[in-house]
N, C-alpha and C positions, 0 to 999 in steps of 0.2 A: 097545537103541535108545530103548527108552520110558522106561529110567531117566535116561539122558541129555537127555530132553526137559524131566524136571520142572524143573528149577531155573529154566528159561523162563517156565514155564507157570504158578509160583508170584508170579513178579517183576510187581509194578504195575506195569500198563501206563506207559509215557510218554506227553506231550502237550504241543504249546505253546501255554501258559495266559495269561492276563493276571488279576492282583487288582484289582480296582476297587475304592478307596476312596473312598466321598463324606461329607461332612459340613457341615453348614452348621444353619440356625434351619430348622427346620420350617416345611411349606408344600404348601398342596392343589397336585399334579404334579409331585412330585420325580421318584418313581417312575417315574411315565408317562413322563415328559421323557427317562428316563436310558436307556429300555429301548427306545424309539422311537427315540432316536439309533443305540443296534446294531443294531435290526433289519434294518436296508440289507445289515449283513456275514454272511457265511457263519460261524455259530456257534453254538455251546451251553452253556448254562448249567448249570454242576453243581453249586453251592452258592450260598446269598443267605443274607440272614441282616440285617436290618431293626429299629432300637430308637430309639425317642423317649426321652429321658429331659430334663424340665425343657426340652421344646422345642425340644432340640437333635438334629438327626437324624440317626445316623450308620449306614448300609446299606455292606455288605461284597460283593461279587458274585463269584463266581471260572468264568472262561468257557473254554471251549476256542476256537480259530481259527487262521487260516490264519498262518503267522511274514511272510508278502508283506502281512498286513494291518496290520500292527503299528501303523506310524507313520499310517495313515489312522486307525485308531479314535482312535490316544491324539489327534492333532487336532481330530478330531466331537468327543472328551470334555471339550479343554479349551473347546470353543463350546458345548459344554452348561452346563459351569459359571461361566462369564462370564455367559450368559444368565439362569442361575439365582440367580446371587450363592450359588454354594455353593463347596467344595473339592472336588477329584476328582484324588486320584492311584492312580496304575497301575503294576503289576510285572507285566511280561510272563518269559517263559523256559517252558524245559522244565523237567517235572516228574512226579511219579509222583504219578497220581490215587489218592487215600486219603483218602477223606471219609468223614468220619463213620458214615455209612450202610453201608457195607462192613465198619465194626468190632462184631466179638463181645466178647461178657462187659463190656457199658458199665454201668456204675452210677450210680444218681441219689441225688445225696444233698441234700437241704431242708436247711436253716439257720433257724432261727427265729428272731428277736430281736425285741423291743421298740425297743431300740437297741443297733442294728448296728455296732462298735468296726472300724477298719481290723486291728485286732493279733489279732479274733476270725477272720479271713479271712485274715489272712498266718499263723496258727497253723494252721488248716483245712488251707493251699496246703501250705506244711511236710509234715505227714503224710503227703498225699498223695505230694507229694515224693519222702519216705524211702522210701517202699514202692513207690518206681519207676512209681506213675501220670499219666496226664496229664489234665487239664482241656480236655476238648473245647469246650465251652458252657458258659457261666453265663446265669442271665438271671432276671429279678425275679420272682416270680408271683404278688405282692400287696403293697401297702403298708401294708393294713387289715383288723385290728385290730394286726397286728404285720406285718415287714418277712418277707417269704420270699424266699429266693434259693433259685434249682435250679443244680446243678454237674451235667455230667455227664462222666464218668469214663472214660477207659480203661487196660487195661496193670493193673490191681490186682485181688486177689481179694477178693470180695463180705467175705468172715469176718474180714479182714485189716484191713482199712479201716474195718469200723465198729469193731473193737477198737481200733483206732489212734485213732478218732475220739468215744470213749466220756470218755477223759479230757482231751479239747481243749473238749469243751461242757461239762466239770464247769467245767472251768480257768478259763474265759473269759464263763460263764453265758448263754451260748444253749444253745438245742435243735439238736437234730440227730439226721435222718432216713437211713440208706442200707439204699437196696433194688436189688437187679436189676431189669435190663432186659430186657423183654419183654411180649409180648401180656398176661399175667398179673395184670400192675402195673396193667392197665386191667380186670379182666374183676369181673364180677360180685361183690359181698360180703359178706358178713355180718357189721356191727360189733355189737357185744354193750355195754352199759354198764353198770357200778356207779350206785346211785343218790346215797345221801349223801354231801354234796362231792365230785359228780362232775356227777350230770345235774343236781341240784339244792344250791342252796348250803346250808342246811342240813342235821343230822344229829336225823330223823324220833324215832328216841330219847330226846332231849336234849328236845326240844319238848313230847314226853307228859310227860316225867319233872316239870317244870314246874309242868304242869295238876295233876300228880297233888301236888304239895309233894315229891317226891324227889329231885330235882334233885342235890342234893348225892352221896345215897347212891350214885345211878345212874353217875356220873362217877367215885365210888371204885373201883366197880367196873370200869370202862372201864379204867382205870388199873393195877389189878390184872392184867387181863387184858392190858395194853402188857406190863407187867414180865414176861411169861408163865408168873402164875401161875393164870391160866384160861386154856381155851381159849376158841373163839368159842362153842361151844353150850352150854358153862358159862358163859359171862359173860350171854351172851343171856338166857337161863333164868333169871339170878337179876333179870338187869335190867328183863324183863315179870313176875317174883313182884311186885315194887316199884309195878306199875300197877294193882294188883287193886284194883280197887270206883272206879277211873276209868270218869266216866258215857262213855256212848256218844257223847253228842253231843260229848266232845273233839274225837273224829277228824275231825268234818266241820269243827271249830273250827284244829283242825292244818291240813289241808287249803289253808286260805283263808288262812294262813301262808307256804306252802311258794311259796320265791323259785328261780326255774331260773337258772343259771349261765349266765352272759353268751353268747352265742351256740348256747346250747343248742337252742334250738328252727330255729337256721339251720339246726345241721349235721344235726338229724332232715331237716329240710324237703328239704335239696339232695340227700341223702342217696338220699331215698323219691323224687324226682323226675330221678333217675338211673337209678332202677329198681337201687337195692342192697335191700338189707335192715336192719331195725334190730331189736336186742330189747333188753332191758331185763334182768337180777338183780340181787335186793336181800337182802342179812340184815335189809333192815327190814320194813315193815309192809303186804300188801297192801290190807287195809285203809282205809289211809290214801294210798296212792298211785297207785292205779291209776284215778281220774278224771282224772285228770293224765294216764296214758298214754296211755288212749283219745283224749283231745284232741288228745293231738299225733302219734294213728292208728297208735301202737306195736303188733302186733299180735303178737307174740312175747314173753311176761314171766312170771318166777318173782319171787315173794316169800315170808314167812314170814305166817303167815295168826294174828291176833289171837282168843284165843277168846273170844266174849262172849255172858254169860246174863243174863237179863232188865231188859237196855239197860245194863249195867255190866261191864266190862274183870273176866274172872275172876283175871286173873293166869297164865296156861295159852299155850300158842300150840296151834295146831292141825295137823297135818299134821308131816313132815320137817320139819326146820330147814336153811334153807339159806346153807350153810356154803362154806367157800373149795372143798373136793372138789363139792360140791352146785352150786358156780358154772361152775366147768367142764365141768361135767356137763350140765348145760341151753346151754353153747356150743355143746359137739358135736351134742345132741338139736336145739338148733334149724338148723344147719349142717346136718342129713341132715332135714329138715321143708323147707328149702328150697333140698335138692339143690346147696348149696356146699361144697367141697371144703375142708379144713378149713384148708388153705394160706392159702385166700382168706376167711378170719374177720382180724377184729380185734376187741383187747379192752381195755377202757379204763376202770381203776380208780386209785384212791390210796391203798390197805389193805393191810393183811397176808391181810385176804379175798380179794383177788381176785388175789392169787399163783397159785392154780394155773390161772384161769384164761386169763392174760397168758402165764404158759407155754404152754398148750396153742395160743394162737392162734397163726395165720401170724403177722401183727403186734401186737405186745403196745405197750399205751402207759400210760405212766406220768402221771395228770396231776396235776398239782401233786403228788407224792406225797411220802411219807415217802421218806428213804434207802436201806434195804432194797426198796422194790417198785422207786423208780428201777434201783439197780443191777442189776434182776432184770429190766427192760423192754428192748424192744427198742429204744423211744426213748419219752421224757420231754417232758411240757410244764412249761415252767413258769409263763407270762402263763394270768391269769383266762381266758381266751378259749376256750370249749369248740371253736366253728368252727376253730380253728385245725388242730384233727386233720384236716380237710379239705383244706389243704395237705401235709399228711403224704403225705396217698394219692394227690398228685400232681391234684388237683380246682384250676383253675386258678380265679381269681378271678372271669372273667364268668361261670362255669356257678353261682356259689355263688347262693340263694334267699335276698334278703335278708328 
């Protein structure tokens, strides 16, 4: 008897619904007007869904009520929008309630663009498509510094769809975020960041090398070590020998150099006034960078430590050298310092440095980066705009700190 009941017991409910479409120019009381005209009837509203764009306003309502009331509401509704100088149409019938909120495994996927092409969004829809998901919502969640659009998803699995969607944002040159749904996507975080061309637009090496007349050598070396004929602790090593008998007062001279990349200091700000977490690894110089950190109250940070004897650069560093294993290393360690799970870290470099530790994090992000860290992230920036990873994590545009 109780297996004959399930197929009942599975099947959405029916109900007879009415869609209300309004649209018209925007104006203080659309709202009000639309929702006081139904209140007289016996009903309930089980979905709304409300967007301005360029002044135009167009709200969705979907209501349950009585089928005896049908032709009284659609009449109130055509005297609400004569009154209003708006449109208002209506699709009543039976139907099976299945809104949104009743659907498991939805996924949010961001769009990033500078400028947003229709063919970047008909390729997006495609994907989606082929992998038999559906497009519940779309809807903008910032215009500025770059264009983000939210999708959200159902019917596709999470691994599926961002592989599908890996080479539609090469293709087409937007970014592109997909994460699951759930309580998770909001909870607590710990973002970790790379410092040169990442939190800052310079590369703190290049800058000494300079001061010191290396300039040249320093870059052969750098170079050597792309081709991978050093590693990081071999190239590093030879490229501080190169600084020996640079006076001390470069660093404070470096210092009063160093430019933060464009929205850098937002995404600390809304970051920390969120109540997430921020830390800081660098292969460069602590030295040289950590009055900078403290200013912008970073309180979590690994660097490689300059050694210096009687006010001159010995040529030496001090301590471990912190390397791409050494970056992910101090993820984890600050991730259990402030009891976040390691799901809920992000990590956000442009190096072959900070490979492992974009791997290691829940969300890894690429910005601006070399081709190798991209293919290796979870998603990619590619506009100057550091605040943008802020959209990534689903931070809508009024909570951002400008």
């Amino acid at each position: 008897m109780i297996r004959d009941k399930l197929p009942s017991l599975m099947t959405s409910p029916k109900e007879f619904t009415a869609l209300i479409f309004l649209s018209g120019e925007d104006q203080p009381g659309i709202t009000e007007s639309l929702f006081s005209t139904l209140a007289p009837f016996a009903l309930t509203i089980l979905d709304i869904e409300q967007v301005v764009i360029s002044n135009r306003l167009v709200l969705t309502a979907l209501i349950s009520c009585n089928p005896a009331h049908e032709k009284a509401i659609e009449a109130d509704l055509m005297t609400c929008a004569e009154n209003l100088g708006v449109d208002i149409a209506t699709l009543f019938s039976e139907t099976s309630i299945d809104s949104i909120a009743s659907k498991m495994g939805l996924i949010h996927i961001v769009v990033l663009s500078s400028k947003l092409h229709p063919r970047s969004m008909a390729a997006i829809s495609s994907a989606i498509s082929i992998l038999g998901g559906n497009i519940e919502r779309i809807s903008r969640t910032a215009s500025t510094p770059v264009t983000a659009i939210e999708l959200i998803v159902s019917g596709v699995n999470h691994e599926n769809l961002a592989a599908a969607l890996a080479p539609v944002a090469a293709d087409n040159e937007v970014d592109i975020a997909v994460q699951p749904n759930g309580f998770s996507r909001f909870s607590r975080k710990l973002v970790q960041l790379d410092v040169d061309s990442t939190l800052i637009q310079q590369e703190v090496i290049d800058l000494l090398a300079d001061k010191a007349g290396v300039g040249t050598q320093v870059k052969e070396i750098t170079e050597a070590a792309m081709r991978g004929e050093l590693d990081f602790a071999q190239s590093l090593t030879a490229r501080v020998a190169l600084l020996k008998g640079l006076s001390e007062t470069a660093l404070s001279e470096t210092q009063e150099e160093i430019v933060l990349t464009p929205g850098a200091k937002t995404l600390v700000q809304t970051l920390s006034s969120l109540g997430h977490s921020v830390a800081v690894v660098s292969g460069g110089f602590i030295n040289v960078i950590e009055p900078l950190l403290k200013s912008l109250h970073i309180k979590h940070y690994k660097a490689n430590t300059l050694e210096i004897a009687d006010g001159v650069l010995t040529g030496k560093l001090l301590g471990p050298i912190i390397d791409r294993a050494a970056k992910a290393d101090a993820l984890r360690e600050f991730a259990a310092l402030e009891s976040i799970a390691m799901s809920q870290t992000v990590a956000i470099g442009d190096g072959a440095n900070d490979l492992d530790m974009i791997a290691a994090a829940g969300l890894g992000i690429a910005f601006n980066a070399k081709p190798a860290v991209k293919a290796a992230a979870d998603s990619s920036l590619s506009d100057p705009y550091l605040d943008s990873v802020l959209y990534l994590l689903g931070i809508p545009r009024e909570d951002i700190q400008d």
